[in-house]
C-alpha positions in Angstrom: 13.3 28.2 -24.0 11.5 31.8 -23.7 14.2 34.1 -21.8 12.2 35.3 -18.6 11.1 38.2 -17.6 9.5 40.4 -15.1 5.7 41.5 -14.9 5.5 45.1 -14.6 3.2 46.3 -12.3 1.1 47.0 -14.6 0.4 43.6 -16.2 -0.1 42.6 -12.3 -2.7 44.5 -11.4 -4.7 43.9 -14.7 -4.2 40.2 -14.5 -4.7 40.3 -10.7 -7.9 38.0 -9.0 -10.0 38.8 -6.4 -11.8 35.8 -5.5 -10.6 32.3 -6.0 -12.7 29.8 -7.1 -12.7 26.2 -6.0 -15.8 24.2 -5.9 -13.9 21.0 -3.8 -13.6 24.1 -1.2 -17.4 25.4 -1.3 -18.2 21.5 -1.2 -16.2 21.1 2.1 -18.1 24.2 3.7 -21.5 23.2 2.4 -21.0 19.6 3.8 -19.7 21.7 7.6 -22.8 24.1 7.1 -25.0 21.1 6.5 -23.7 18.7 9.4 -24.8 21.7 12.1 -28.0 22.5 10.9 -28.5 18.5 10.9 -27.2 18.7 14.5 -29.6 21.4 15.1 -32.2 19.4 14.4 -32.8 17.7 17.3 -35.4 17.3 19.5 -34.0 19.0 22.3 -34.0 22.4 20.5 -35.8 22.2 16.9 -39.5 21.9 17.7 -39.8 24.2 21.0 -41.5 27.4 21.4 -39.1 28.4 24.8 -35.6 26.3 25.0 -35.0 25.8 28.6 -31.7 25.3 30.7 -32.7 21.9 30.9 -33.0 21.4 27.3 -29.9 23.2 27.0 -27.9 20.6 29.3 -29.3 18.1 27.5 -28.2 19.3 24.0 -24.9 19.8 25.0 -25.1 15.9 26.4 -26.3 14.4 23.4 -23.3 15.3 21.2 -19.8 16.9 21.1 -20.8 19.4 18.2 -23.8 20.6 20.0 -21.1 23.6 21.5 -20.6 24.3 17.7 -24.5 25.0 17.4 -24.8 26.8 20.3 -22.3 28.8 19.4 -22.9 29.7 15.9 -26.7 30.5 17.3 -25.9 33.0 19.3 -23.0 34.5 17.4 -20.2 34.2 19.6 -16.6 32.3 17.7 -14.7 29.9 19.4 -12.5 32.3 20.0 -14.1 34.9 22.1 -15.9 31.6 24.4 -12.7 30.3 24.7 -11.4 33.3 26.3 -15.1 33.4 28.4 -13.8 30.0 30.1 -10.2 31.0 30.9 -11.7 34.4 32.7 -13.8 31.9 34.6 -11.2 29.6 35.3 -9.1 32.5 36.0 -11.5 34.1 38.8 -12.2 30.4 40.3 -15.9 29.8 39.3 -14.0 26.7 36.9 -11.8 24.6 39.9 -8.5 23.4 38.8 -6.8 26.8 38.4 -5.5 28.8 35.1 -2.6 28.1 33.8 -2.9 27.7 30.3 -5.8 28.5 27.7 -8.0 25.5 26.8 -8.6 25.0 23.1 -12.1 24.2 22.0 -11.4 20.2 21.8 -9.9 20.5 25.4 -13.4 22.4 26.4 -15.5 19.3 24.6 -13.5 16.7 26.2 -14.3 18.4 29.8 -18.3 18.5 28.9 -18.0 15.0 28.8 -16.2 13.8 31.7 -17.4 16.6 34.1 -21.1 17.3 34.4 -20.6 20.3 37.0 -18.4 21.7 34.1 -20.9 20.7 31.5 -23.8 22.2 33.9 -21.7 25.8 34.6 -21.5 26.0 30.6 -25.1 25.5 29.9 -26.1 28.2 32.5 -23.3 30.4 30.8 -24.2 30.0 27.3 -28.3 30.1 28.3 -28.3 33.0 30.8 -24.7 34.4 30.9 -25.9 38.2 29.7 -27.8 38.5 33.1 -24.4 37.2 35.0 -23.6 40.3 37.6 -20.2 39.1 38.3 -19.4 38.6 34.3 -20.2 41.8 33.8 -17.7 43.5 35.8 -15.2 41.6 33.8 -17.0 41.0 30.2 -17.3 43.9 27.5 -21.4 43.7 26.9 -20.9 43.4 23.5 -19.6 39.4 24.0 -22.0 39.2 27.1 -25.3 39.7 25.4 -24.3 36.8 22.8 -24.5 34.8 26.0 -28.8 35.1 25.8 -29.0 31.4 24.4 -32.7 31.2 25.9 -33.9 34.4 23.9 -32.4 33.0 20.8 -32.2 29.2 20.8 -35.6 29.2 18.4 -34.3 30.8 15.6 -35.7 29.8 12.2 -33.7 27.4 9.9 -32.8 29.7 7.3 -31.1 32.5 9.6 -29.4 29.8 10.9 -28.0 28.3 7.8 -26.5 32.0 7.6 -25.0 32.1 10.7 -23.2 28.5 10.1 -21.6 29.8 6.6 -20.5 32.6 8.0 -18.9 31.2 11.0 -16.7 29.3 8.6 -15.1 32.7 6.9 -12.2 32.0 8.8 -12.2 28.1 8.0 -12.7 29.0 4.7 -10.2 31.8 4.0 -7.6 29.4 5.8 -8.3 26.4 3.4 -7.7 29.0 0.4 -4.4 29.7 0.7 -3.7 26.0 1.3 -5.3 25.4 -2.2 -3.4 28.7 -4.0 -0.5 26.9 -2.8 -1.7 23.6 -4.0 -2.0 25.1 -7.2 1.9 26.6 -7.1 2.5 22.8 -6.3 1.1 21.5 -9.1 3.1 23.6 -11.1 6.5 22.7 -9.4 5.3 18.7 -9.8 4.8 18.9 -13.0 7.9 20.4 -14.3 10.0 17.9 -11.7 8.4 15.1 -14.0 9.5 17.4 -17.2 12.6 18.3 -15.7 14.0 16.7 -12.6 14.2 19.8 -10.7 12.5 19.3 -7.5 11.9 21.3 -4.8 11.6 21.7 -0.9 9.7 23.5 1.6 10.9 25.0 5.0 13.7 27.1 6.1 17.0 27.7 4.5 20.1 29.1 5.3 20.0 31.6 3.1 16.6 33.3 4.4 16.0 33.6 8.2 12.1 33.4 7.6 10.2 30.2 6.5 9.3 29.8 2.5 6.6 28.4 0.7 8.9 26.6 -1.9 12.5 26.1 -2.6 14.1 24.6 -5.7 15.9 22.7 -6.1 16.5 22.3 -2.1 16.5 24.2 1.0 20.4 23.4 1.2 21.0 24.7 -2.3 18.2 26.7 -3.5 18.6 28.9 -6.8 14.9 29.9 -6.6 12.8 30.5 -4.1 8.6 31.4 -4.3 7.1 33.0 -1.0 3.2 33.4 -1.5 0.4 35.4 -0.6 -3.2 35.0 -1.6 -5.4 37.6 0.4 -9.4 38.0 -0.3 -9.8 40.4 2.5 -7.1 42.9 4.2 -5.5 41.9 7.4 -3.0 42.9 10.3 -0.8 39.9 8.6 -0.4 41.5 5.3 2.2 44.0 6.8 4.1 40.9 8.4 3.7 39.2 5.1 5.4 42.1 2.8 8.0 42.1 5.6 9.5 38.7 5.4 9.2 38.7 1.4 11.1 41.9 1.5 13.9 40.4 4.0 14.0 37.2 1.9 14.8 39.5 -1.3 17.4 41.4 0.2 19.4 38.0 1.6 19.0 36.7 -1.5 20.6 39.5 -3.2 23.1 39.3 -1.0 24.4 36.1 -1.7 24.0 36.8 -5.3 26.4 39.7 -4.7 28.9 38.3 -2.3 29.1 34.6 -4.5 28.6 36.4 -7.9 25.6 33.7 -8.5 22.3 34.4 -9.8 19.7 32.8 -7.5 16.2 34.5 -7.8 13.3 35.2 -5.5 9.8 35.0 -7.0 6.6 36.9 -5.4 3.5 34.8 -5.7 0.6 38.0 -4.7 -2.7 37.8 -5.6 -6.0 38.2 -4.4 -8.6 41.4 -3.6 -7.1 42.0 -0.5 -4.0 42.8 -2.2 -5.2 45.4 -4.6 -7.3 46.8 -2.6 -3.6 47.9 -0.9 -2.5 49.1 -4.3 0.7 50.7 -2.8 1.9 47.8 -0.8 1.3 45.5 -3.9 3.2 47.8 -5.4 6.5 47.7 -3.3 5.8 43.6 -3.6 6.2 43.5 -7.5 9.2 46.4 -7.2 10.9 44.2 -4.6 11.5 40.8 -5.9 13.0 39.3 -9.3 9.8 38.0 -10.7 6.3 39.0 -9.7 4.0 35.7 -10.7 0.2 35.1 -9.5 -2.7 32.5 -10.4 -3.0 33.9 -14.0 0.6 33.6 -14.4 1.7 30.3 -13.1 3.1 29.5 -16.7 5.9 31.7 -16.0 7.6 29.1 -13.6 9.0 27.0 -16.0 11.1 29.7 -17.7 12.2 31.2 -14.7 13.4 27.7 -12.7 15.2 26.9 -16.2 16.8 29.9 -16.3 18.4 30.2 -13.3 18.7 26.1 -11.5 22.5 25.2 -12.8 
């Protein structure tokens, strides 16, 4: 067994990836993409020169997904129409009150059972831009998106666009779940080697959830917190936060006990080197550094230091 070691920051950045790869992924995207622009296809809305409110309501009657098309044609994320309905809810032009936010299922569920509903969303998402009241309460930048009427006709292609790119967030989300399928992989397949297993969760030793604990949460002598990050976010700083605080209470015990449990940092992706200081501070603060092109290192490291 290879004593193990510690990347410098150095061999980090040069074996570093910016984009990971996964055609299962793209496939799952392409089949979302191709569903809507299936959906869009339909006679209510494909073949007409002007889309009416009419043809709206009935679109939105004839399926559950026809919100996703709208909505992805006029460029406005689930998000931002969520938040559209609580403000109407919220003023009383929805009955019922506000209390709490509906989520986009909650809002397909009510197009179904409540036609004035369905009918008030049609007129928003057809005509909402030219809304008076809205506007005293709506930046204009999400109340133009609301022009479904002047935009419903848009040609196939610049539709396939707007679909793909809708599902950036979908899509960024599914990636770390498959960098950390990867890590998996890597733990599985040196329990069957091995019989070291490992755990996911919270353990008393680190007040933040981790990504993988080994051999248990109860007990664990190393412990991998990940981070794969295409693009820069807000979250990155809350990221590099709880690795850090995991680190230190790790030392901790390794200090107070006289043991010699380790904390691995799994970084990788553009988003990280393109914050070369924090990555930085993320390799300095941890006893390994590992990322995709480095996976091999686990072995060496869990031997080392799981009694």
């Amino acid at each position: 067994m290879k004593p193990p070691r510690k990347l410098s920051f150095q061999e980090a950045w040069d074996s570093s990836t910016i984009f990971f790869v996964d055609d299962d992924l793209e496939d799952e995207i392409d089949e979302i993409v191709s569903g809507l622009l299936h959906l869009s296809q339909s006679p209510h809305i494909s073949s007409l020169k002007v889309i009416t409110l009419e043809d709206t309501i009935a679109f939105l009657q004839e399926s559950s997904d026809a919100l996703n098309v709208i909505l992805r044609d006029i460029g406005l994320s689930d998000e931002k129409f969520m938040r559209v309905i609580s403000l109407l809810r919220k003023i009383g032009r929805i009955e019922g009150g506000f209390d709490r936010e509906w989520s986009i299922n909650k809002i397909k569920r009510q197009l179904i059972v409540d036609f004035t509903f369905l009918t008030l969303v049609a007129r928003l998402l057809f005509d909402g831009k030219r809304d008076q009241e809205l506007a005293t309460y709506t930046p204009r930048f999400y109340l133009d998106k609301l022009n479904y009427r002047e935009i419903g006709t848009i040609p196939q292609a610049l539709r396939e666009v707007r679909y793909k790119e809708s599902t950036i967030g979908t899509y960024g989300g599914r990636k770390g779940y498959k960098v950390e399928a990867t890590i998996q992989k890597n733990l599985e397949e040196i329990s069957r080697l091995h019989g070291i297993g490992y755990e996911k969760g919270r353990s008393r030793f680190i007040n933040v959830d981790i990504d993988f604990a080994i051999p248990t949460l109860n007990d664990p002598w190393v412990v991998i917190m990940s981070s794969f990050q295409e693009t820069t976010s807000s979250g990155q700083t809350t990221q590099a936060r709880e690795m850090l605080v995991a680190y230190n209470q790790i030392n901790a015990s390794n200090s107070r006990h006289g043991e010699n449990r380790a904390f691995i940092n799994f970084v990788d992706g553009g988003g990280w080197l393109a914050r070369k200081r924090d990555l930085e501070r993320l390799v300095e603060q941890c006893h390994y550094f590992i990322n995709l092109n480095n996976l091999d290192m686990l072995e060496d490291i869990i031997l080392a230091h799981v009694p």
